[in-house]
C-alpha positions as CSV (number, residue, x, y, z in Angstrom):
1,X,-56.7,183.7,51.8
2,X,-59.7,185.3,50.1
3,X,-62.9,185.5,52.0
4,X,-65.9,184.3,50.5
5,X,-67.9,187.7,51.3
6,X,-65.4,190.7,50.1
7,X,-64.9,193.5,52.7
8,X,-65.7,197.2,52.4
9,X,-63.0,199.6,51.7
10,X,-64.2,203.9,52.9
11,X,-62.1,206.6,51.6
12,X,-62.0,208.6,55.2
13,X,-61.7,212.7,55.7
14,X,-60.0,212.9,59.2
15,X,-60.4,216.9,58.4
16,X,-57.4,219.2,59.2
17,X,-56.6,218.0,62.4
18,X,-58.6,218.4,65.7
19,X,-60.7,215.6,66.9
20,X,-63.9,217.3,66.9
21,X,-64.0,218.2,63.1
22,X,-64.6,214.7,62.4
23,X,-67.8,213.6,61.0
24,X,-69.7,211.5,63.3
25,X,-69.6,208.8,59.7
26,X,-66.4,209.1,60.2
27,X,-65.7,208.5,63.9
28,X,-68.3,205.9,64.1
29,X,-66.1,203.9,61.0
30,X,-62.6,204.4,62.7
31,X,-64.5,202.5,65.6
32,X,-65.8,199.9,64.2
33,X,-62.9,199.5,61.3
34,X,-60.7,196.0,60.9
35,X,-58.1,198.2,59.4
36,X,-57.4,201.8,59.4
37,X,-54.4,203.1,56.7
38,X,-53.8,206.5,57.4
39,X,-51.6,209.1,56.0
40,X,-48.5,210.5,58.3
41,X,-50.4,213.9,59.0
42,X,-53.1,212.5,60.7
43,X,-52.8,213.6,64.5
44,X,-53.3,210.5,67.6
45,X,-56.3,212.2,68.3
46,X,-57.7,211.0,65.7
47,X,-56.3,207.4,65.5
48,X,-57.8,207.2,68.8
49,X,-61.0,206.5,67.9
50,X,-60.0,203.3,66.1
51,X,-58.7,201.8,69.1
52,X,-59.9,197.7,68.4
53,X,-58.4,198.2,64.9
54,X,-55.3,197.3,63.0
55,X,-53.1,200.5,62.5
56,X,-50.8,201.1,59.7
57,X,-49.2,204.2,58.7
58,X,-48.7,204.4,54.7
59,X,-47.9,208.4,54.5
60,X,-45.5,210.2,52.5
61,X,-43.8,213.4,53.4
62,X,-41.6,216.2,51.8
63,X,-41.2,213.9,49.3
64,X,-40.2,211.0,51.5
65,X,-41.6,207.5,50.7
66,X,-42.3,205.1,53.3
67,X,-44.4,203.1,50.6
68,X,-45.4,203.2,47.4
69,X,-49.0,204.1,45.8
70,X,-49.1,201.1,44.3
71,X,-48.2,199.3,47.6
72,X,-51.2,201.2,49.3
73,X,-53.4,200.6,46.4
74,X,-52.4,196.4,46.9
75,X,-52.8,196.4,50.9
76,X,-56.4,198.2,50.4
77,X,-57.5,195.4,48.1
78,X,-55.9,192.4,50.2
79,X,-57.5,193.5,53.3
80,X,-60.5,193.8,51.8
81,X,-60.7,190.5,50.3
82,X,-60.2,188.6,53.2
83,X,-63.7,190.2,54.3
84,X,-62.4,193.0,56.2
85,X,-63.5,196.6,56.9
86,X,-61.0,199.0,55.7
87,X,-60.9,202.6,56.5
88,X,-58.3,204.8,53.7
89,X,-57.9,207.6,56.2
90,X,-56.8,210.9,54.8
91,X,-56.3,214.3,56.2
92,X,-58.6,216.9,55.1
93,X,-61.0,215.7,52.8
94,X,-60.3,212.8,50.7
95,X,-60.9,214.2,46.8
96,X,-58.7,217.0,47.5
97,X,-54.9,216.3,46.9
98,X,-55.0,213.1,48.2
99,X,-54.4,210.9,45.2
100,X,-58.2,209.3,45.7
101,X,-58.3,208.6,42.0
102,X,-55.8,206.5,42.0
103,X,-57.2,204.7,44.5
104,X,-61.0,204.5,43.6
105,X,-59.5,203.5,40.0
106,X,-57.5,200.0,41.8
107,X,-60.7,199.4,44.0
108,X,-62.9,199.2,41.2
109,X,-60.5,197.4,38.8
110,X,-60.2,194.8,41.6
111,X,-64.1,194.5,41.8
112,X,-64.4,195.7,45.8
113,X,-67.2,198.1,47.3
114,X,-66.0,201.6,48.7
115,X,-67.1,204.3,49.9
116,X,-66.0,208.3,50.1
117,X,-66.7,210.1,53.4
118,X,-66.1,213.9,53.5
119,X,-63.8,215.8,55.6
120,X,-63.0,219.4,56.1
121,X,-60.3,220.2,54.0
122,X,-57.3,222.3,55.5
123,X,-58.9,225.3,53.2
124,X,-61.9,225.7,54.8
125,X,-59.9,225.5,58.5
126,X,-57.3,228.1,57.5
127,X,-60.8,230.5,56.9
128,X,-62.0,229.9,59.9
129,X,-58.8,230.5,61.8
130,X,-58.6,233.6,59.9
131,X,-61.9,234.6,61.1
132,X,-61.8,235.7,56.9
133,X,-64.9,234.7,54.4
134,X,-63.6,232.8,51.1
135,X,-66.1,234.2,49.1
136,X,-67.6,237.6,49.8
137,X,-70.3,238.7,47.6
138,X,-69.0,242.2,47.5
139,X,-65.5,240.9,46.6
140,X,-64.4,237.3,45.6
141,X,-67.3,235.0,43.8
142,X,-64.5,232.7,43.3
143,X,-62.8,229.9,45.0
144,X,-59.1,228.4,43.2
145,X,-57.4,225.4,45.0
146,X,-54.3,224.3,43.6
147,X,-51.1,222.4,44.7
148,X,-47.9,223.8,45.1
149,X,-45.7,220.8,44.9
150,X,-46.2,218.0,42.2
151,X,-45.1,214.8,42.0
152,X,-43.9,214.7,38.1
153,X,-43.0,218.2,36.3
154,X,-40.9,221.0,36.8
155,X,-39.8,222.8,39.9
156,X,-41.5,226.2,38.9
157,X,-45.2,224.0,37.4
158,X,-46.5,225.2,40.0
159,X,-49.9,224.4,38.9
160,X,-51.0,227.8,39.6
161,X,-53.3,228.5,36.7
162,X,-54.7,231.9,35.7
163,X,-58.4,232.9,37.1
164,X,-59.7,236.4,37.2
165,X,-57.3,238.8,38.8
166,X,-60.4,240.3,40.7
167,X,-62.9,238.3,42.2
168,X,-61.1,235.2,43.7
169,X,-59.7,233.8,46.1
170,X,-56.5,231.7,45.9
171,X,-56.0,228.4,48.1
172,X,-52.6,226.7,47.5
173,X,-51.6,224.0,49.6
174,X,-48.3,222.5,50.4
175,X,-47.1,225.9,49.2
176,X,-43.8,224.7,50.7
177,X,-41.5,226.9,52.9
178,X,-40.0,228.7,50.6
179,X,-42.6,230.7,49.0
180,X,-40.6,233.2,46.4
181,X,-41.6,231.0,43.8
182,X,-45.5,231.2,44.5
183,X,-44.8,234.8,44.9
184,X,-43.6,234.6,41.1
185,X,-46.4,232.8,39.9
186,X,-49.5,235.1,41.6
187,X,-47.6,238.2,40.8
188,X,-47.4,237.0,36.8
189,X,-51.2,236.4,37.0
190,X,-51.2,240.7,37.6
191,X,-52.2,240.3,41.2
192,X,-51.3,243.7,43.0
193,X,-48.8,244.3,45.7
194,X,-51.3,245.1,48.1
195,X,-53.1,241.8,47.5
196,X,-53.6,240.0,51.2
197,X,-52.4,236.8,51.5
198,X,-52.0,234.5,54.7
199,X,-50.2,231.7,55.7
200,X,-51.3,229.2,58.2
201,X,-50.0,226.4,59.4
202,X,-51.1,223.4,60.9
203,X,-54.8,224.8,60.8
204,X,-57.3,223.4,63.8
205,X,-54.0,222.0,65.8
206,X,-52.6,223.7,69.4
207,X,-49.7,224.3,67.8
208,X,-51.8,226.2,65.3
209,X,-49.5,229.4,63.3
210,X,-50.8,232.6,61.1
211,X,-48.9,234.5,59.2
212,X,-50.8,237.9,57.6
213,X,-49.1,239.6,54.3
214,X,-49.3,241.1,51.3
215,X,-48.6,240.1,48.2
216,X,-45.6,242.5,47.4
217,X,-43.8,240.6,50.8
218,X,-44.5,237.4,50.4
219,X,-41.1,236.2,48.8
220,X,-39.6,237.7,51.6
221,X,-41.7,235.3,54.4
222,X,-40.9,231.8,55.5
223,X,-44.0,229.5,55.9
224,X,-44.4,227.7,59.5
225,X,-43.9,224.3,60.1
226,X,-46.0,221.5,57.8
227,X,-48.9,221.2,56.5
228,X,-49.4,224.6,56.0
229,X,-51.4,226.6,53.3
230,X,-51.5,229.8,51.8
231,X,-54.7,232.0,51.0
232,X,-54.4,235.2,48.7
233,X,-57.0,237.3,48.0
234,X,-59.7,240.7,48.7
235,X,-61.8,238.6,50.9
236,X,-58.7,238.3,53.4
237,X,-58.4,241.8,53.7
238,X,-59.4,243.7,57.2
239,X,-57.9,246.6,58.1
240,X,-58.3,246.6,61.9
241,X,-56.7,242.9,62.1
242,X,-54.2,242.8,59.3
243,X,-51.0,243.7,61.5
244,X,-47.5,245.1,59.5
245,X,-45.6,242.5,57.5
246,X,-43.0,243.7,58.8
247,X,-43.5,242.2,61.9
248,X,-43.0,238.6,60.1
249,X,-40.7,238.8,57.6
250,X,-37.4,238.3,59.5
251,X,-34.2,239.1,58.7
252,X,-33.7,240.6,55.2
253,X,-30.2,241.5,53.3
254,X,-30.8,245.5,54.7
255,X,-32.0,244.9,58.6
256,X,-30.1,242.4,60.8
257,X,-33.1,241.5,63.2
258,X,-34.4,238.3,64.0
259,X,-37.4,237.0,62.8
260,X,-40.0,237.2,65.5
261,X,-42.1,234.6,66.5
262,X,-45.5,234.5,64.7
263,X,-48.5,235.9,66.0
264,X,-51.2,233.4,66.7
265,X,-55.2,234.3,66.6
């Protein structure tokens, strides 16, 4: 039944993960929501803030669908136009991998009021558990996000697009596990060997992981559990913090030791 007053639908940022990096827009919405859809990364911390509303899960993972956009898309609009408040809740920030387009594009087709609300994307977490700038004005003026996995395209489109070899920093999220073929694609941009990279997963959580590298090793390292994301660039680099590589890459075809448990900062 349609309401005679539409609801409100607001595109949410949970940010990457700890309670306390929402914005206070944001917690105050979750608590006074009707309905709150969130994606599957989205901790309980988080969803505890929208304790009086109607909870529904609509993520997708590792290419696992629970539900389809367009089912998402349909549930935003019908909630809304029985005059509820719904929150779209996505990790990070909203406008960053988070198929937001499509989603502003079906609101406005079907005529209802939203709203985007910031979050922190995982990018700007994985600096700070880095303790790394992104930019540095004596070394990286730049700033490249990109995706690592698409939904349409081929299994090497990485998506990784040539910038400056100098002067940037690269951000790739859902770099998957495997990361040879990322490797590839930074080392056909003429990145050098030396270049540091670092992989953290599950930025701003307990079970927070890093991973410090270079370049030359990174085929040879296996990313931590999901979501994770991989940074590559000069800014990274500090010598009196960047430990081996090899004390993370594991077992190779030459050396029969175990990979050892990743060092967390």
């Amino acid at each position: 039944m349609t309401a005679s007053k539409p609801g409100s639908v607001y595109l949410v940022g949970a940010g990457p993960g700890d309670p306390e990096l929402l914005t206070l827009k944001a917690a105050r919405l979750l608590a006074t929501a009707d309905v709150v859809l969130h994606d599957d990364l989205v901790p309980g911390g988080v969803l505890a803030h929208a304790e009086r509303s109607l909870i529904i899960n609509v993520g997708k993972r590792c290419g696992r669908k629970n539900i389809s956009q367009e089912q998402i898309n349909g549930m935003m609009v019908d909630y809304a136009r029985r005059g509820l408040c719904v929150v779209r809740l996505k990790s990070g920030d909203p406008l960053i991998f988070g198929r937001a387009g499509e989603e502003m594009e079906a609101l406005n087709t079907a005529g209802i009021a939203f709203e985007v609300i910031p979050g922190i994307t995982a990018a700007f977490a994985a600096a700070a558990a880095l303790r790394r700038p992104l930019t540095d004005r004596r070394l990286a003026s730049i700033i490249s996000f990109s995706a690592g996995r698409h939904a349409q395209g081929s299994e090497h489109d990485l998506g990784i697009r040539p910038v400056s070899p100098s002067g940037a920093t690269r951000v790739i999220y859902m770099p998957g596990r495997d990361l040879r073929a990322v490797a590839t694609e930074l080392r056909n941009e003429g990145l050098s060997s030396d270049l540091p990279c670092a992989i953290v997963s599950r930025a701003a959580q307990p079970d927070e992981q890093i991973l410090r590298t270079t370049l030359g090793q990174l085929d040879r390292v296996v990313a931590g559990p999901a979501p994770s994301i991989l940074l590559a660039g000069e800014a990274l680099r500090d010598a009196e913090s960047v430990t081996a590589v090899e004390d993370f890459v594991g077992r190779t075809a030459d050396a029969g030791e175990s990979r050892p448990k990743p060092i967390e900062l």
